[in-house]
N, C-alpha and C positions, 0 to 999 in steps of 0.2 A: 563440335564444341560450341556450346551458346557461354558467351561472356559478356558480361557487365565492363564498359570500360571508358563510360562518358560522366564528367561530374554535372550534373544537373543544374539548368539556373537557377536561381530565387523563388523565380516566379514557377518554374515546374517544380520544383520540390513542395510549395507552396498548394499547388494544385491540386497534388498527389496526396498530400494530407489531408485538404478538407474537401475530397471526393466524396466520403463518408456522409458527410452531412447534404450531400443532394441526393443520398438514396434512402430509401424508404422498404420497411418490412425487415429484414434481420440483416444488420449490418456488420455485427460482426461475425458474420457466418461466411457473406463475401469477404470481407478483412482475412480470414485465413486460408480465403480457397488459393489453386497457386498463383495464379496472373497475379493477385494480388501480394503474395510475401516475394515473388522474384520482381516486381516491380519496387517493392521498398528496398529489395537487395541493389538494385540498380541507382538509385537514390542516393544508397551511399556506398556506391563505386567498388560494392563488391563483386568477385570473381568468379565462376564457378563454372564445371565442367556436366554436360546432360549425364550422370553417371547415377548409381543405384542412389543415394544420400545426396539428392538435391538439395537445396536449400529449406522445399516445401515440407519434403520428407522429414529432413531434418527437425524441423520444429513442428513437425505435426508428432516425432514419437518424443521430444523432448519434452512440448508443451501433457503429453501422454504420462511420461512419466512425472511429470508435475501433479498431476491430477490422482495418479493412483497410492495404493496405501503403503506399495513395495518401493518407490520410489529409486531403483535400481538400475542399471542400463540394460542389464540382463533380461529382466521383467521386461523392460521396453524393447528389448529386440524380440523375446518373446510375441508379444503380439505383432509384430511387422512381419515376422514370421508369419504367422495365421493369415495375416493381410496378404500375401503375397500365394498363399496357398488357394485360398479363395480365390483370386485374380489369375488360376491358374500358370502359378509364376516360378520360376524353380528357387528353389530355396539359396538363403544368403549364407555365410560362413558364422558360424556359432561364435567366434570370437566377435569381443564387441570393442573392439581398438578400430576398427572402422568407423563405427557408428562414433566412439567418443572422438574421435580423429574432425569429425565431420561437425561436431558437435564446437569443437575450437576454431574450425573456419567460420563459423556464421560469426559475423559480424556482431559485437554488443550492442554498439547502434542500432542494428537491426530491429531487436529485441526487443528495447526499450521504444524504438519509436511506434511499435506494434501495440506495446502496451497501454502509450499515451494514448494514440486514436483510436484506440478500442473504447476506453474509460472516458473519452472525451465523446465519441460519437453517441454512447447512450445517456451521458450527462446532458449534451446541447436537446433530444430529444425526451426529457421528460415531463409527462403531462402538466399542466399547470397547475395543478390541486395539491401537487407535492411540492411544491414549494413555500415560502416565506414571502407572504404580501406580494406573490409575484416575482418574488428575486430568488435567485440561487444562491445558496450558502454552501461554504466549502471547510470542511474541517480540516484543520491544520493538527497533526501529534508525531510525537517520534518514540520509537524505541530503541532496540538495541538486537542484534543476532550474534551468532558465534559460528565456528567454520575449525574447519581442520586444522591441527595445528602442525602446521609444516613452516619451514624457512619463507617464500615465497610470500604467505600470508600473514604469519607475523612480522616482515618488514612492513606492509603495507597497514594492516591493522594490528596494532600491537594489542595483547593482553593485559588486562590491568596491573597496576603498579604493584598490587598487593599480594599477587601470586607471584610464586617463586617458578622460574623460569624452568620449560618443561611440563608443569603442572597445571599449567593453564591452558586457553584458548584464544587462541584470535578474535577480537572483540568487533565490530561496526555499527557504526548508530547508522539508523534512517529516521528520515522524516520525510510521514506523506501526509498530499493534500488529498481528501477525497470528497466525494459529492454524498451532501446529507439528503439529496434525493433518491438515487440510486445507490448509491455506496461504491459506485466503482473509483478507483486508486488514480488519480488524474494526471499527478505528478511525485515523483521521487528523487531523494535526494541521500545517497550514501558515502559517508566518511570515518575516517578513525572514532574509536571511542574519545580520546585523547588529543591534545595537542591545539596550536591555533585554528580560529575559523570551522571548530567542530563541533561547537556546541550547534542546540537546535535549532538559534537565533542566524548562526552560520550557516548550517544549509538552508532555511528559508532562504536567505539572501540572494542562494546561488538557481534558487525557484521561484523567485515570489514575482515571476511574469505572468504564472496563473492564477493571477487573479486580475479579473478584466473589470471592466466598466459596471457597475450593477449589483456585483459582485456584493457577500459578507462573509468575510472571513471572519470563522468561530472558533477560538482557540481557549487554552486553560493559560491561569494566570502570568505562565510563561513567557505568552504572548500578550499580554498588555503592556506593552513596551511602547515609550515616545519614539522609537522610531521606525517599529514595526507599523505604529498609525500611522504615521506621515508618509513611510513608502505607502501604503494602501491606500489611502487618501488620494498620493498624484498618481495613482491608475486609477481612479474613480470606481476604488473600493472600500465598503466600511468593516468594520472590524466590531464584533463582539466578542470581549476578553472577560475573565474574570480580573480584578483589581489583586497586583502584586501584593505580600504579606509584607512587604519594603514600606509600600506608600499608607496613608494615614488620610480617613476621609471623615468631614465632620458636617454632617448634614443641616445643621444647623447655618451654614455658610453657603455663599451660591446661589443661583435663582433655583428657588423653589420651583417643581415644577407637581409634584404631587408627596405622599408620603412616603417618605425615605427615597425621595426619586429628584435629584438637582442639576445643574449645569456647572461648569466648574471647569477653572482654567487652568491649566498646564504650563509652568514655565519650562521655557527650552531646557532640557537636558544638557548634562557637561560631553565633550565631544568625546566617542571610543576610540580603542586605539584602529580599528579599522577603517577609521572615517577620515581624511583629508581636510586639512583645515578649510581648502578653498569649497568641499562639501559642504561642510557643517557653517560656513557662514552663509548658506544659498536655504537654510533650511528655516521655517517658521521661527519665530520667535517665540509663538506660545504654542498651545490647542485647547479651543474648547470642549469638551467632553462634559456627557452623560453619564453620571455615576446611579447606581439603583442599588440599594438593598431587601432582600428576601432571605424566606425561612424556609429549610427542607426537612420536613419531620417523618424522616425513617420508622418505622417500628421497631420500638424495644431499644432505640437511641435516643442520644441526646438531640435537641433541636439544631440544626448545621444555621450558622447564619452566613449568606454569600452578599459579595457585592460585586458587583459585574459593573465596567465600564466599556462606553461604546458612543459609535460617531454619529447613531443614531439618533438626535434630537427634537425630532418633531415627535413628541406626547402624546397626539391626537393619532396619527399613523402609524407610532408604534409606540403602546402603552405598555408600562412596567410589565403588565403580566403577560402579554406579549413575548414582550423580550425574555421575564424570566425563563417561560415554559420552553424557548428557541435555547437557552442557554442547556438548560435539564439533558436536551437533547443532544448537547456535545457528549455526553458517554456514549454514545453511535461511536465516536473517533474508537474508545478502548475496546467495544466489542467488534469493531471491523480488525482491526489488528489482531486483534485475539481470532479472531478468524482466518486471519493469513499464515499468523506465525503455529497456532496450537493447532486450528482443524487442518489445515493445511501442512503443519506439520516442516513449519521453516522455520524453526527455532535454532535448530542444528542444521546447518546446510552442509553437503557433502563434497563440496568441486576442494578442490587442494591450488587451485593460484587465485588471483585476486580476481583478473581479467573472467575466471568463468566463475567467481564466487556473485558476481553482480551482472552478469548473465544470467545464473542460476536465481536469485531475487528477479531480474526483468521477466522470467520464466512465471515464476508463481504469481508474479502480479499480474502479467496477463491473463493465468486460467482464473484468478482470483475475476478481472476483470468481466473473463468469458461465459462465468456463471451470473457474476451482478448483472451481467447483459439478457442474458437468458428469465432470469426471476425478474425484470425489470418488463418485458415482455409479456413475461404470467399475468402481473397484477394490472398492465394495459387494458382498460374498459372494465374492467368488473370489480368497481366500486373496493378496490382494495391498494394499499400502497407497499412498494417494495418490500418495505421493512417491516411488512408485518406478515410475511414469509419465511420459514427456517431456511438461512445458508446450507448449514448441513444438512438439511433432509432434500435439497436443490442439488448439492454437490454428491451425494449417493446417488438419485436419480437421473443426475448426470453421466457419473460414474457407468451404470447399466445400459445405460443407452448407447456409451461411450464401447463396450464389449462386444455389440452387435454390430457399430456403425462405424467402425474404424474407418478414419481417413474418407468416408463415402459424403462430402459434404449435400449431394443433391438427398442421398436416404433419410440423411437427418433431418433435409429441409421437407421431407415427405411426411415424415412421421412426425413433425414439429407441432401440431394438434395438439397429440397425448401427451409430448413431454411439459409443456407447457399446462396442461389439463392436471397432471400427476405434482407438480410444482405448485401451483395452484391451492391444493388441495392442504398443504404443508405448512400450516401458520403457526405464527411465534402470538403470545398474549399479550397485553399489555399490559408490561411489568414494572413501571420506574419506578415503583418503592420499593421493588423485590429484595428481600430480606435474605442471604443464606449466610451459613459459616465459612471464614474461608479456611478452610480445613479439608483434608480426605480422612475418607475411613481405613481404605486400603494403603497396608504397611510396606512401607520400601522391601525390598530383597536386603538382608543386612551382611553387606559386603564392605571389606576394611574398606578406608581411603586411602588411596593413592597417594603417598607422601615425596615419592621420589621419582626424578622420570621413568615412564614403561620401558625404556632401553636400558637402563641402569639395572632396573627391576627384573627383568628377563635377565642379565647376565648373573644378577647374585642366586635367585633363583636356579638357573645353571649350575652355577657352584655349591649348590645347595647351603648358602646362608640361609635365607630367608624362603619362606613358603606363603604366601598369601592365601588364605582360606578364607570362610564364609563366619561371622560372628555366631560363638554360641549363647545362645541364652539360656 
């Protein structure tokens, strides 16, 4: 029996995290060999027996089924299966209450701290040319997901107020930070759609230690908040916001510093209700800020006009068009999410309690992160930057690679040449005016709506009231 059963000091847990950053060549490929996930298990004082569904096991078919398009446990026992046949191994029990059984022992902690160091170790290792005057910037956005609707997870995340109970879904917002150089997912933050402390300003709050020294946090007007600045600020970080639709800016006022471009003070803000009187009197009294406005002329629209505020002040170091074009590029935040939630296919998550519905998110963000890590490697030396790579044609030829090299982390590290060669080969254009409709051509299936819950519905149906059929037209 090998078990985990020492709580780790500071300084060793400390260690253990940023081991990553003194290795060199693919670091997240050691991050999931096993020494590595049974030593984060041991980190945080998880338990476990040498039995078929280690810990390593565990998340190498979990992280598996993250990544494929059946996203089933079945599917993923499927290929543990094949793995075990090749290893000349005898075959495991077709039933997958093992594997899911195995799947509620791994720690969430685990998971999540997998995530971070993965997303952080190819963040701290990106070449210099991808970055902003030298600094790293981190995009800040949140959205929202949906999960089974069982008792379990609508106590935890309730449904919106507007659906009638039964007819809904359990609701959660998240909010991630990610890296505008790499794109990998640095840090997450998930809570109710609803209720106190849950808007997106709230979970920053319960994240916003990642943002370090040097740092610019790039956010939408959401985040141009006085006190979103001032936290960033005493971690000696700047913040590039777009200007709230609340606040009113008259360029005409303030030290000119170019056209449409001035300096401009801030009186303290009135105190929220999550803030402590003896906080809010420890906090500036004003801020000086840089306001800018610019024009984004779409094809076949009207002209957008933006004003972007930021703590950015020196003109010379970073000129309006600078900054505009660093702003342009906060839509990275909507197509990496769009990336997580739609190509990845977490829009709808599948775990039924709470505890494995943000296990299941720590999962996706991981392979999320394991692909940014891999495309981030591709474009290493050959004059080309992450993001002008497709995710999806990276995460298909992942996907392939993933068929043949199950769980074999030395064959992948053998063949890592061509995968990187074939990823390489996979670039996105450079599109920011890109013009489409948003619209589909292709027509839903036209099926009634669900007006009453499926349990109510199944019994009238029984009794043959009602019959739900397909609409004709």
């Amino acid at each position: 029996m090998d078990q985990s059963t020492f709580n780790p000091t500071a300084g060793q847990a400390k260690a253990i995290r940023n081991q990553l950053d003194r290795q060199t060549g693919l670091p997240f490929l050691e991050l999931l060999s096993a020494p590595e996930v049974e030593s984060t298990c041991r980190v945080w004082n998880h338990q476990w027996r040498n039995r078929i569904y280690t810990p390593w096991i565990t998340l190498s078919m979990f992280l598996s089924q993250s990544l494929s398009s059946d996203h089933s446990c079945n599917d993923a026992l499927e290929r543990f299966q094949r793995y075990r046949k090749d290893c000349g191994l005898p075959p495991v029990t077709d039933d997958t209450s093992s594997y899911c059984e195995a799947r509620q022992r791994l720690p969430e902690d685990v998971v999540w701290d997998l995530f971070r160091r993965s997303g952080q170790s190819v963040h701290n290792k990106a070449d210099a040319k991808w970055l902003f005057e030298g600094r790293p910037v981190k995009l800040i956005d949140g959205s929202t997901v949906v999960m089974p609707d069982t008792e379990a997870n609508q106590a935890e995340y309730p449904q919106s107020r507007s659906q009638k109970p039964g007819l809904g879904f359990p609701i959660a917002r998240i909010l991630l930070v990610i890296s505008l150089a790499v794109g990998t997912v640095l840090e997450a933050a998930v809570g109710p759609y609803k209720g106190k402390e849950t808007s997106e300003l709230g979970l920053l709050r319960q994240i916003s230690h990642v943002l370090q020294p040097g740092d610019i946090a790039l956010g939408d007007r959401f985040f141009g908040s006085y006190w979103v600045i001032v936290d960033a600020q005493s971690r000696g970080a700047d913040v590039v916001a777009r200007l709230h639709q609340t606040r009113r800016t008259d360029f005409r006022r303030g030290r000119r510093l170019g056209p449409h471009d001035h300096i401009v003070t801030w009186p303290k803000a009135q105190r929220p209700e999550w803030m402590s009187s003896a906080e809010y009197a420890k906090m500036p009294k004003e801020l000086e800020l840089r306001e800018i406005r610019f024009q984004i002329k779409d094809p076949g629209k009207r002209s957008r006009v933006i004003v972007i505020v930021t703590t950015l002040l020196d003109a010379k170091k970073y000129p309006a068009s600078g900054l505009a074009n660093l702003f342009r590029q906060r839509w990275n935040a909507e197509l990496d999410i769009r990336s997580i939630k739609t190509t990845m296919d977490m829009e709808m998550l599948r775990t039924k309690t709470p505890d494995m519905v943000r296990k299941e998110i720590g999962m996706h963000l991981l392979a999320y992160n394991l692909i940014r890590g891999v495309m981030a490697e591709a474009a290493r030396g050959h004059d080309v930057q992450p993001r002008e790579l497709s995710f999806n044609g990276a995460r298909q030829t992942m996907r392939a690679f993933e068929e043949t090299h199950l769980y074999e982390p030395k064959q992948i590290a053998a063949d890592f040449p061509l995968l990187l060669h074939l990823i390489r080969q996979k670039r996105v254009g450079d599109r920011p005016d890109r013009n489409e409709p948003r619209a589909v051509k292709r027509r839903p299936k036209p099926y009634r709506l669900l007006t009453i819950p499926r349990r109510e519905a199944k019994a009238r149906i029984a009794r043959g009231e009602i019959i739900y059929a397909r609409i004709k037209h």
